[in-house]
N, C-alpha and C positions, 0 to 999 in steps of 0.2 A: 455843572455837576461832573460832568466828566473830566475836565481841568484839575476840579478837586481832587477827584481818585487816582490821578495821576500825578497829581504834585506829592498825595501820599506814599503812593508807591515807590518814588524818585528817592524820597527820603526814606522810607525803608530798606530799601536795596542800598543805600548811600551810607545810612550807619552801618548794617552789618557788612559794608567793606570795609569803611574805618573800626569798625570795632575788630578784623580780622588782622589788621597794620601788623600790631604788634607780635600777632603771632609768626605774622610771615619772616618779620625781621629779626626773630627769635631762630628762624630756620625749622618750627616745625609745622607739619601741615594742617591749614586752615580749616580744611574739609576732612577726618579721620578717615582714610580706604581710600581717597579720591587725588589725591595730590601727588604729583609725581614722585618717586624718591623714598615714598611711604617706607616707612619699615626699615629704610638702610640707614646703617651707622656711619655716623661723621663724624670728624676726627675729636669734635669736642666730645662725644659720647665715646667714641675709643678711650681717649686720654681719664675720662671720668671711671671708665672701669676698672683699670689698673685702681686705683686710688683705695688704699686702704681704711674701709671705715669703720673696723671694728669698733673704734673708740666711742666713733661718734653715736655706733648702734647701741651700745650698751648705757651709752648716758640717756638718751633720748627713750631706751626701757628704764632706766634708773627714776628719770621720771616720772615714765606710767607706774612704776612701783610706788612712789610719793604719791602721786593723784590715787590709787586704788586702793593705798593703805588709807586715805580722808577719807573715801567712801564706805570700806567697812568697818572706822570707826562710827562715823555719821548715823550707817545702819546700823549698829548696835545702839544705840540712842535712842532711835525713834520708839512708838509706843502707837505704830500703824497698825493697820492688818495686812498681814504677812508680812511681815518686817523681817522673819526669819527666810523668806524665800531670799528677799535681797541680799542677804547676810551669805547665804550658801552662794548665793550669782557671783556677788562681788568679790568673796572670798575661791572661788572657783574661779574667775579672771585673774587671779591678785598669784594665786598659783601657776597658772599656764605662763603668765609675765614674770614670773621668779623662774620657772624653768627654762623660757626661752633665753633670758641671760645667763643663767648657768650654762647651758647650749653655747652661746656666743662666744664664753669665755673657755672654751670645753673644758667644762670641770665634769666630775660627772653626775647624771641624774639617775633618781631610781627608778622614775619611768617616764614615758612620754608625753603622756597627760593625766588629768585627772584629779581630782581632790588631794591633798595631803595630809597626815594627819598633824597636829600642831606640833609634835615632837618633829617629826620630818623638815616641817616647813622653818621651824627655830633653826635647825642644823644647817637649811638651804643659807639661811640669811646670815648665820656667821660665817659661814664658807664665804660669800657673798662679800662681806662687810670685811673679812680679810684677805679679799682680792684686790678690797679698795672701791665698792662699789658703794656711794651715799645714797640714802632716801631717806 
């Protein structure tokens, strides 16, 4: 019996140090707070912050604008109940993500959060659309 809980344990402690390998040979630490080095930047996280990703941040919102515009289409469709709360959520996300890439691109916005109203939000999107921004 006791063999057993100990061949258990062997293997317990055996995967979660193989399963830690890759983090270690990654350079970051295993254990979060516990590992030596914690917290300091190394040159590959230096060299990463220079690096300009405006571009990359605005496509990867241009996306979430594609996905949120499908959702409040989707929820206009339905014939749920409360299908109008969804409708206000999603179209309230679909806004904050049309302002955050306006933000990005500093164009400017008329405020910093909040609903828009449809005329607002049309204006957002050819601004947008003639930055060169798809969804």
């Amino acid at each position: 019996m006791v063999g057993y809980i100990v061949s258990i344990l062997v293997l317990v402690v055996a995967f979660e140090l193989f399963a830690r390998v890759p983090v270690w040979v990654a350079g970051r630490p295993p254990w979060p707070g516990r590992a030596r080095g914690h917290g300091v930047r190394t040159r590959a996280t230096r060299r990463r912050s220079h690096v300009d990703v405006r571009g990359a941040d605005v496509h990867l919102l241009s996306l979430e604008l594609s996905r949120l515009a499908a959702l409040v289409q989707a929820a206009h469709g339905t014939r749920q109940p409360g299908a109008h709360l969804r409708v206000e959520a999603s179209l309230l996300a679909y806004d904050d993500v049309l302002l955050e890439c306006c933000r990005r691109l500093d164009l400017p916005t008329p405020c910093s959060r909040g609903p828009l109203s449809n005329a607002r939000r049309l204006d957002l999107e050819m601004t947008l659309t003639d930055q060169g921004v798809r969804w």
